[in-house]
C-alpha positions, 0 to 999 in steps of 0.5 A: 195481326196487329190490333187497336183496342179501344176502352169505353172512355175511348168510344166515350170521347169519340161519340161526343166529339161525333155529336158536336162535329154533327151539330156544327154540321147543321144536320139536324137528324129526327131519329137515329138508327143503329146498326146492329150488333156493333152500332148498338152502344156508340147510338145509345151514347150519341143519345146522351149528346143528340136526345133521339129516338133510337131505332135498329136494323140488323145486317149480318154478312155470315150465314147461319154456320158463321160462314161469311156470304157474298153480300150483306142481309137483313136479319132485323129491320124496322117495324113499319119502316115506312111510318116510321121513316118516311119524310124524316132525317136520318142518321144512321150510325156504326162503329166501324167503316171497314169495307162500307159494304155493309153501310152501302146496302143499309143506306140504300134500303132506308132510302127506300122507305122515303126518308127526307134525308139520310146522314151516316156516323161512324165511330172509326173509318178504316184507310183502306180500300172500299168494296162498297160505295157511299151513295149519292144521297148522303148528305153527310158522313163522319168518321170519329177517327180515321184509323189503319187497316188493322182489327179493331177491338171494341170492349163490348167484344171483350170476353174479359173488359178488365184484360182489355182494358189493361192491354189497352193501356200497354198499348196506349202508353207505347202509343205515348212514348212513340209519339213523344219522341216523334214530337220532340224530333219535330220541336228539335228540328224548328229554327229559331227565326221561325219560333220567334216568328210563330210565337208572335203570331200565337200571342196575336191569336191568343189574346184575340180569343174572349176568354182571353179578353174576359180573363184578369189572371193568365197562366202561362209556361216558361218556354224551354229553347225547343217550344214555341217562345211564350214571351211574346204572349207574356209581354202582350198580357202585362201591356194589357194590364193582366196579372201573368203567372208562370209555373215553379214545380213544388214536389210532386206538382206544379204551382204558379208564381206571378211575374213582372217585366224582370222574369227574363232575369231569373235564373234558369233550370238545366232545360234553360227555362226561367225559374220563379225565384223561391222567395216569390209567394205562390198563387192559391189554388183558390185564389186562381179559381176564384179569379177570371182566367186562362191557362195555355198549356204546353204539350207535345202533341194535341186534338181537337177534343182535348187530348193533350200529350205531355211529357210525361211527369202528370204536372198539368193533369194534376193542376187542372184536376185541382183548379176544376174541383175547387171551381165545382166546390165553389159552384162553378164561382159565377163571374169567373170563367175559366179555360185551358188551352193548348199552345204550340205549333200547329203540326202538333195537332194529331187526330188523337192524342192516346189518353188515359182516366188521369189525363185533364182534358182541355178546352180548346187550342191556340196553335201558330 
């Protein structure tokens, strides 16, 4: 059977993504409860975002042989449920949603207890077809990702974390390599009236953001023929009087040279991309942080929560890992906000880009 397997980090980056999608809900829960077995951990880290009390129930669908039964059961419950539930906003959380009979019969017994309201969270939602139904009186549900029908490996499972977290990254690197030849197919297949098109609406997009607006440097790509064309957001930050820089690869890295209105005469490398002239000085790593700034990132596929697929090289993780430590370094250098934001076409948004420890998060997105 084909399987997922998620690491900690994983679960990590699903939970916070949880916790600022329940915020912007404007639920407001006054207790968490957990599922038990699988609920336990996902609700202790929600607690890091979402600072509740925790409490438990245990629900088991196999008896006391391990057989699986008709219906769910309670194995744990609340301590005087009813104090400690009644009038209160619930938030009830899971790590999966496979045949929601489990969540069914959870919700409906907490319902009994006279909560004010009743919210339910999942790590991931299974797309498949559902034994059991929501009941009406949830006022909101969240998936931290929608997932096939396929078993689903958690590390807290794993016998040997180590094994899965190594058979994790097999799969998430074949996940990569899938998806980047899936993106490239879809960037190849873009008409150059449509890029042209879309590049100006994301230059418009961009320089309305205020980080934008705040920032006196901005970091941009060189757009190769099958990426959104970045001129447009070139030309509108010089005539906005921002210093523009522009990528040149140094070794193993990246590093950015600033440019003027002439950079569409520099020579160009064997992916038609305009290539900074080696006699132009670098910017500083220093002397970037340090200054108020915007990085839009090119990428072949992105999400909500900062994931971003590159082509492979590292060049950008390696760049954000640098500019992000001489910022700590320098306390953060107050008066000087810094963001990286993905740039592209809004089909490359995907529910989640498949991530590894070295892989710089972003900070938000610009997508025509």
């Amino acid at each position: 059977m084909e399987k997922y397997r998620f690491t900690y980090q994983d679960i990590h980056r699903t939970v916070r993504s949880l916790a600022r999608r329940i915020g912007e809900s404007g639920y407001r829960p006054d207790v968490i409860v957990a599922i038990g077995t699988g609920g336990f951990i996902p609700a202790r880290m929600l607690r890091t975002f979402i600072d509740l009390p925790i409490l438990t129930v245990g629900v088991a669908y196999y008896d006391k042989d391990n057989k699986p039964t008709n219906n769910p059961r309670k194995v744990q419950w609340i301590e005087e449920a009813e104090r400690e539930l009644r009038g209160k906003r619930i938030l009830l959380v899971d790590e999966v949603d496979d045949s929601r009979a489990t969540l069914e019969y959870c919700v409906r017994e907490l319902i009994a207890h006279g909560p004010s309201s009743i919210a339910v969270a999942v790590i991931h939602n299974k797309l498949k077809e559902k034994r059991g139904a929501m009941p009406a009186d949830v006022v909101l549900y969240l998936s931290g990702l929608d997932i096939d029908d396929k078993w689903v490996c958690y590390p807290w499972d794993a016998q040997d974390v180590d094994e899965h977290d190594s058979l994790a990254a097999e799969e998430k690197a074949c996940a990569k390599k899938t998806l980047r030849q899936a993106m490239k197919n879809r960037l190849a297949a873009v008409g150059e009236a449509k890029r042209a098109e879309f590049g100006v609406v994301a230059a418009t997009a961009a320089r309305a953001t205020a980080i934008y607006q705040r920032a006196s440097l901005v970091l941009t790509f060189l757009s190769m023929p099958t990426e959104l064309d970045t001129a447009p957001l070139i030309s509108g930050a010089l005539a906005d009087g921002k210093r523009v820089a522009a990528p040149r690869i140094a070794g193993n890295d990246i590093e950015f040279v600033e440019l003027d209105s002439t950079w569409k005469s520099w020579p160009q490398d064997r992916w038609s991309i305009p290539v900074p002239p080696p006699a132009l000085p670098a910017l500083t790593v220093e002397a970037i942080a340090a200054s108020a700034s915007v990085l839009f990132a090119p990428g072949l596929a992105f999400d909500e929560d900062g994931g971003r697929l590159g082509r492979g090289k590292g060049y950008y993780d390696r760049f954000l890992s640098m500019i992000r430590m001489a910022r700590n370094l320098d306390g953060n250098v107050p008066g000087a906000p810094f963001m990286a934001l993905g740039y592209g076409y809004s089909f490359q948004l995907v529910p989640a880009v498949p991530r590894s420890g070295s892989d710089a998060a972003l900070d938000g997105l610009v997508l025509a």
